[in-house]
N, C-alpha and C positions, 0 to 999 in steps of 0.2 A: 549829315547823311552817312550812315556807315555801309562798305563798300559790300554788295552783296557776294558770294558766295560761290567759287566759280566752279565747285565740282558737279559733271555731270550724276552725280549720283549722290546718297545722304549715307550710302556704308560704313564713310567713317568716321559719322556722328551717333552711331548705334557701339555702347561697346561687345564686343566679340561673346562675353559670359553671356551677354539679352540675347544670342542668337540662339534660335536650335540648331541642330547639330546639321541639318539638310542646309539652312541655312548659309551658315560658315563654311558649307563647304560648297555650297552654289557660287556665294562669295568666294572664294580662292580659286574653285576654277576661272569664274571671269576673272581675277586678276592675273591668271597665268595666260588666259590668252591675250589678255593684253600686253603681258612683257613678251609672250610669240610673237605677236602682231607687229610688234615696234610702233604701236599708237600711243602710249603713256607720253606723255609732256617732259622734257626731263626735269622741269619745276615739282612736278609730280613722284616722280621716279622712286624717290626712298622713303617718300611716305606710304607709297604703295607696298612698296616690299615690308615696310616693318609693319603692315597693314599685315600683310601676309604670314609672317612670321608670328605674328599672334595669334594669328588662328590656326596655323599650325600648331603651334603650341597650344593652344588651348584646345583642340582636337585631339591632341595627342594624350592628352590629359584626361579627357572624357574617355578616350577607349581604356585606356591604365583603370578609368576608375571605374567602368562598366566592365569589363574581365575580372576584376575583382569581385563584383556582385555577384554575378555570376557564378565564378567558380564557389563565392558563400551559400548561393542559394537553392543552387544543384544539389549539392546533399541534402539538404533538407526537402525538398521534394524528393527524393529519392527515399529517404526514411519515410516520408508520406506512403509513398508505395508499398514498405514492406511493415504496414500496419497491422498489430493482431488483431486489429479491431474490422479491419475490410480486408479485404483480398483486393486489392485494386493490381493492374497490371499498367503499372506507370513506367515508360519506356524513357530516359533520358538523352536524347541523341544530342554527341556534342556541337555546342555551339560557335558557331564562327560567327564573329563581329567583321564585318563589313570594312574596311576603311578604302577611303579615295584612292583611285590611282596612284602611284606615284607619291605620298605622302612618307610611306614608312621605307 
């Protein structure tokens, strides 16, 4: 019989790239309060944290790679706009990417 499984959760049997981005960072706030809390097990402890550390990292990675699209795709809608073919008035307002609390 092999010994079942003793975490209250399966977070970190999913890896962190399968998460979307609400995701992983649903997941890090709950492990932050959990190291607030002082509830982590300390058997647990630095799996949590290198738990954490990937998804920061890997969240930090997605914003790096989505400001980058961005900043490619902005002008090209912008030359959209200044079409001789339409007159379109396409207004570009900049974009701010969102990141968690506390992360950056």
């Amino acid at each position: 019989m092999t010994p079942s499984k003793q975490t209250p959760d399966a977070d970190t049997d999913v890896g962190v790239a399968d998460l979307t981005y609400s995701e992983a960072s649903t997941e890090l706030d709950a492990i932050i309060e959990e190291l607030e809390a002082g509830v982590i097990d300390v058997d647990r402890l630095v799996e949590r944290l290198q738990r954490a550390t990937a998804i920061v990292d890997d969240l930090d990675r997605r914003l790096r790679r989505t400001r980058m699209q961005v900043e490619e795709l902005v002008p090209r809608l912008e030359s959209v706009g200044r079409s001789e073919d339409e007159e379109v008035d396409l207004e570009i307002v900049e974009v701010d990417i969102v990141e968690p609390d506390g992360l950056f």
